[in-house]
N, C-alpha and C positions, 0 to 999 in steps of 0.2 A: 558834473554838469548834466543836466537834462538833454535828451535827444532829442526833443522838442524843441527847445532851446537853440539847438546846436545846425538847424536848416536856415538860418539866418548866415553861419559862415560861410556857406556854401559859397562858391564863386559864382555857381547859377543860382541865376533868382530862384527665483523661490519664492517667488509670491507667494503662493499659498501658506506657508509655513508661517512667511510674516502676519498678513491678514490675521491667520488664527491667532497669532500672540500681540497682537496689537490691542487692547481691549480699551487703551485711553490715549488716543493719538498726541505728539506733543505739538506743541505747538509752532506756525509757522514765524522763524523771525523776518521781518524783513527786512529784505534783499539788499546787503550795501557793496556792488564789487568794488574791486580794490582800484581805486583812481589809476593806479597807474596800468590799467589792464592787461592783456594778455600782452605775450612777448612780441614784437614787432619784427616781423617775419623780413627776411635781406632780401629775398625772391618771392616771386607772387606767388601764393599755395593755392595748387588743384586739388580737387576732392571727387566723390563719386557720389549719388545721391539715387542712384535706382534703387536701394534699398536689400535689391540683392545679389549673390554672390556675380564675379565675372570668372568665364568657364572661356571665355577667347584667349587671354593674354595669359602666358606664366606669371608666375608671383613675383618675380623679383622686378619684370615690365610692371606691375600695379605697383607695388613698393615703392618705386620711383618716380612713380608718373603721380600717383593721385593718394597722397601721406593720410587725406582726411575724408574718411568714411563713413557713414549712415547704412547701417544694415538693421533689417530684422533679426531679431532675437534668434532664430532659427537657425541663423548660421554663426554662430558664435564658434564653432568648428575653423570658420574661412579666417577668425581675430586669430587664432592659433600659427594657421599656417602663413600667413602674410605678417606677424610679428620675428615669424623665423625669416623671413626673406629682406625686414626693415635694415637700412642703415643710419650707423647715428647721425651723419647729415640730415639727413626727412623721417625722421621717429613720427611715426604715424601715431595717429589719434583716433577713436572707434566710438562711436554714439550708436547706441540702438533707436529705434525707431518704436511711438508709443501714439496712439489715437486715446486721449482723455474724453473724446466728444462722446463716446462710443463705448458699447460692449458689443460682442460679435460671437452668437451662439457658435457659430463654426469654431473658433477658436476660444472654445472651453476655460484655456489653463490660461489664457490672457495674453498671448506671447505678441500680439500688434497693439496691446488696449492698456489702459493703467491698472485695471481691474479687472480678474476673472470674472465671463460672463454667468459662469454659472454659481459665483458666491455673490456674486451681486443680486440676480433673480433668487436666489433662498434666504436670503439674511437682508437686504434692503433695495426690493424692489420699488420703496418708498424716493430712491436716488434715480429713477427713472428719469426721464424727461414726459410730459402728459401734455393734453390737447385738451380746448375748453372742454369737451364733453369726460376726459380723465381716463383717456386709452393713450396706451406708447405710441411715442413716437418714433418711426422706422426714418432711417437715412434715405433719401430720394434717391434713387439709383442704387443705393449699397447694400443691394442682396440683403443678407439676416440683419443688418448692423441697427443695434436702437438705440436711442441720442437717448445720453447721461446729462443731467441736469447741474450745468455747469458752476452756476450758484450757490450749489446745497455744500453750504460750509463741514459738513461731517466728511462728503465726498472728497473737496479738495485737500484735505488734511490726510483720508489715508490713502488717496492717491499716491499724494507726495510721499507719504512713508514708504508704502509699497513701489514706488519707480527708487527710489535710494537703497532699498534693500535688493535690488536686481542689480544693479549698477555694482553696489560692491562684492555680492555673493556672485558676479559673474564676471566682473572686472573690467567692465567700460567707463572710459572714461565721461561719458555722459548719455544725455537723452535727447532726442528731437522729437516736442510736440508736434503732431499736428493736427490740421483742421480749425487753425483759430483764426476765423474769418471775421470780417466785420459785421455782416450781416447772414441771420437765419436763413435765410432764403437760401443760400447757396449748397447750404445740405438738406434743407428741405419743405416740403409742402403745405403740409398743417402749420397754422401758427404756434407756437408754445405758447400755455396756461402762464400765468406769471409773472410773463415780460410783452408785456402791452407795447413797448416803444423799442426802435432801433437800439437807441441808448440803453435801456436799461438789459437788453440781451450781450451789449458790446463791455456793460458794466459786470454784469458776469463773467463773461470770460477773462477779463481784466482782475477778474476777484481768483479767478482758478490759476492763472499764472501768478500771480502774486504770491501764491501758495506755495503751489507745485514748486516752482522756481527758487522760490525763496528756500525750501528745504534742501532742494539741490543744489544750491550755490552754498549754504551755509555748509554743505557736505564737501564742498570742494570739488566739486563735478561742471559739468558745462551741464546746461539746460537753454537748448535753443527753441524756439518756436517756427512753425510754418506758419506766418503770419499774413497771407494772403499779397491780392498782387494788382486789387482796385486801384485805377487809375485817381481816386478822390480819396482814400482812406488813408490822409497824413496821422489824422489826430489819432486815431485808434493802431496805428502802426506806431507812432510815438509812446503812447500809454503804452502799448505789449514791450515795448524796445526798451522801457526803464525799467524794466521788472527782470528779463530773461541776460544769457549769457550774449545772443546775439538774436537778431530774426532772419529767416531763411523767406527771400523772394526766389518762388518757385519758376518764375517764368521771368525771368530779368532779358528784357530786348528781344529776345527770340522768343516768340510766344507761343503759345497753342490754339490755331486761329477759331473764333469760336468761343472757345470757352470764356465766360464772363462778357460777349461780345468783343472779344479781342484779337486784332487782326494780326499778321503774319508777325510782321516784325514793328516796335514803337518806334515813333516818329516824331520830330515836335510838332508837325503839322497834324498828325491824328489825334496829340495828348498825352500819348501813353512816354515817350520816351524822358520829360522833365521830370514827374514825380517818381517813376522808376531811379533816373540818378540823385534825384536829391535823398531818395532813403538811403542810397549807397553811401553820401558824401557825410549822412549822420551819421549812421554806423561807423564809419570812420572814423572821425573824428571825437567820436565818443567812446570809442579802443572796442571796437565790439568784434565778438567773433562772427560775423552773420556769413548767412553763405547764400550766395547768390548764384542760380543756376538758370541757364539756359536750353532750351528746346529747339533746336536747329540741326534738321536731319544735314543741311546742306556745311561746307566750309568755310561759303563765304559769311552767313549767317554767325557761324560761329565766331569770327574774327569781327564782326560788325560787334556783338555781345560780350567778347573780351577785348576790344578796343575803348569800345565805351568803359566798362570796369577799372582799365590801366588809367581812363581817365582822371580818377577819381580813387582811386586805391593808396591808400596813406600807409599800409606796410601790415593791415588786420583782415581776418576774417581767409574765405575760401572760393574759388570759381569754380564751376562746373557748366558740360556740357551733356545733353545726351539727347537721342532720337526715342521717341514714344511711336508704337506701334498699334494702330484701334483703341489707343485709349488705357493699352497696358506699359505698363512697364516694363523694357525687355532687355536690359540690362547692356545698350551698346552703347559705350561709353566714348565721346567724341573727343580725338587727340589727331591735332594736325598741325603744321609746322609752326603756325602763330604761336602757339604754347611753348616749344622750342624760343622761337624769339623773345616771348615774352619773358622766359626766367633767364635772358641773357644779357636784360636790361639793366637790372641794376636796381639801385634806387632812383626815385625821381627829383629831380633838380630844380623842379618849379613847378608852379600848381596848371591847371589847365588854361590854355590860351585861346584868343580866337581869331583866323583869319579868314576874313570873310564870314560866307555862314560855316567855314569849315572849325574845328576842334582840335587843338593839340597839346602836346605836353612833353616835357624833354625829361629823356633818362642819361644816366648817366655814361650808356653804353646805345643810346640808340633816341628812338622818338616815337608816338601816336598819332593818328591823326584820323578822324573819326566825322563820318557824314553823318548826320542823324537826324537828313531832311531823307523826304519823298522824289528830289530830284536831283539830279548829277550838281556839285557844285567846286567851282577853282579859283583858287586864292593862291600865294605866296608865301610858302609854310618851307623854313631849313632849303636857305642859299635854292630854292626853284618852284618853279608854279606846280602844283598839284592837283589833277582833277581827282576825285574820285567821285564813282557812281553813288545812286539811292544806298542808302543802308548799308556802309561798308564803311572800314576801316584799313589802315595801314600801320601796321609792325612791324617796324624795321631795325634793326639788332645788327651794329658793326664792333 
C-alpha cells in the first residue's frame, strides 16, 4: 500500500576499492519491501541520531537505552564495543550516516558522502551540480561541501553500489541519507542549471532514492532517508517514504526554533504540529522503520515529543531525543523518566481518542495524554479531569 495512500487512515484528519572495480554499474531494481515489514517491536524503541559516538554513559547504559544507532563511518570502532555490551533482548541495529547531496574535499576517502570527493573531481567532475553560468555549486553554509547532481543517472547507480559495498565490507546493517529536502533553497543560493521548477529538482531527488535505495533494500539492508520536516511537504515526503526503508523527521515536535522558520515546539494552532503526526501515522501504518527525533534541550519538551509519538506509534520505527549546541551536534543524548514509562506500557489497546481539545490513548499497562495546543487545556480523560499546560504531555505507566 502506498504511503500516500495510507494519511487518509489516520484518525487525524572500501569505497575506493569498489569504485575502481566497478566499470559497468548493475542495475537498480526497484524497490518492493516485504508487505509484511519489519518486526513489530512489543516496547517503543529508542535510538540515538547524533551521529557520533557517546563518551557520558558506559556501554552497557547505551546498549539498553537506545538499540538503534546512526553513526559516522568513523566510528565504526564504537559498533564493535557496544555489540560486546548488546543483550538479545535490544540487539541493536547500526546504520552509518552518508550525504549523496554532496562531496566534501575535507573528507577525501568519502567517509560522510556516497562518493569519494577526490574520485569524483578526477574521474567525473561532469557529476557536479553547475549554476546557469556552469560553475559548482558550493552548500550555503557547508564549508568545502559541493552539491552532486542528483539527477545524473551514472551518479545514482554507483552511489548505490559504492554505499552497499561499505555496509557489507564494514558490516552495518544500513545507511541514513541525508539531506533530501524538498526544495533547493535549503542547501543553497544559486539556482541549479537543469531544474528550472521546484518539481523537477524534488523529481530528482525522488530519482536518486529510487536508486540508491532500491540497491540497498534489494541487498537486504535498511536504507532510511532524512527527508526533511516542512510543514507542507506531504507529497514529496510520501514519494521519498515509497521508495526508502523508512524517513527520518529530524525535528518531530520539538523543533530547532528558526530553522526553516520554525518555532519552539509544533502546535495545531501554528501548523506545524498536524502534518508532523500525520507522517508518523503513515509511517506506521505502512510498517516503516522511520525515526523520528526530537530537539528538546528541556524534559518537558521531551515528553510533549514522545507523548505525541506514543500517540500514534503502531509497534515500527524509532524515537529519539537530543540537545544541539550552536548549531552542532554534541552528542547529549536526552533520557528521562517518560522513556522509563514509556517502555512499561505495553501495547496499545485503542487508537488515539479525544477529550475536549485534549489527546489520548490507552495502553495496556498505563495511558497518553497529550496537549498540542498553545494553551492550558482540561477534559475528562481515565475516571478524572485532567489539565494539562501548553505543549505537554502525560505518561503514566502502572
Amino acid at each position: 500500500m502506498q504511503c500516500g495512500a495510507l494519511t487518509r487512515v489516520a484518525v487525524l484528519s572500501a569505497a575506493s576499492v569498489l569504485i575502481g572495480a566497478t566499470a559497468t554499474p548493475t542495475p537498480a531494481p526497484t524497490p518492493t519491501p516485504a508487505p509484511a515489514g519489519p518486526p513489530r517491536e512489543q516496547v517503543v524503541q529508542f535510538g540515538r541520531y547524533d551521529y557520533t559516538v557517546d563518551t557520558a554513559h558506559p556501554l552497557p547504559y547505551q546498549a539498553d537505552n537506545w538499540p538503534f544507532e546512526v553513526l559516522q563511518r568513523g566510528y565504526a570502532g564504537q559498533v564493535s564495543a557496544l555489540r560486546g555490551a548488546e543483550t538479545s533482548k535490544l540487539p541493536m541495529t547500526f546504520l552509518f550516516y552518508a550525504d549523496p547531496m554532496v562531496i566534501r574535499p575535507s573528507d577525501h576517502l568519502g567517509y560522510t558522502t556516497a562518493l569519494p570527493a577526490s574520485w569524483v573531481q578526477m574521474y567525473h567532475p561532469d557529476w557536479l551540480l553547475r549554476d546557469a553560468r556552469g560553475d559548482m555549486i558550493g552548500r550555503s553554509g557547508g564549508g568545502d561541501d559541493i552539491m552532486m547532481d542528483p539527477g545524473n543517472p551514472a551518479y545514482q547507480q554507483l552511489a548505490g553500489d559504492n554505499l552497499v559495498a561499505i555496509m557489507t565490507a564494514e558490516g552495518w546493517a544500513g545507511v541514513m541519507l541525508d539531506e533530501l529536502n524538498q526544495t533547493w533553497t535549503w542547501t543553497m543560493t544559486d539556482p541549479p542549471a537543469g531544474y528550472p521548477t521546484e518539481r523537477s529538482w524534488d523529481q530528482a531527488e525522488i530519482a536518486l532514492v529510487k536508486t540508491v535505495c532500491g540497491k540497498v533494500i534489494a541487498a537486504g539492508r535498511l536504507c532510511l532517508t532524512n527527508t526533511g520536516d516542512y510543514h507542507d511537504d506531504e507529497d514529496f515526503w510520501n514519494a521519498i517514504t515509497d521508495l526508502n526503508s523508512g524517513s527520518s523527521q529530524e525535528f518531530y515536535m520539538a523543533l530547532q526554533p528558526g530553522l526553516g522558520n520554525a518555532p519552539t515546539a509544533a502546535t495545531i494552532e501554528n501548523g506545524w504540529w498536524l502534518p508532523a503526526e500525520q507522517r508518523l501515522f503513515a509511517s506506521q501504518f505502512d510498517r516503516k522503520d522511520g525515526f523520528f527525533h526530537a530537539y528538546a534541550a528541556g524534559p518537558a519538551l521531551v515528553g510533549y515529543a514522545l507523548g505525541s509519538y506514543l500517540l500514534a506509534w503502531q509497534g515500527y520505527g524509532t524515537f529519539a531525543a537530543s540537545a544541539e549546541v550552536n548549531g552542532a551536534y554534541n552528542g547529549s543524548d536526552t533520557w528521562t523518566p517518560d522513556f522509563d514509562a514509556a517502555r512499561k506500557l505495553g501495547q496499545a489497546v485503542g487508537q488515539l481518542q479525544f477529550a475536549g481539545k485534549l489527546m489520548w490513548r490507552p495502553f495496556q499497562h498505563g495511558y497518553v495524554i497529550v496537549n498540542p495546543h498553545d494553551t492550558p487545556q482540561t477534559a475528562f480523560v481515565e475516571a478524572g479531569w485532567r489539565t494539562l499546560p501548553p505543549t505537554s504531555a502525560q505518561i503514566v505507566a502502572y
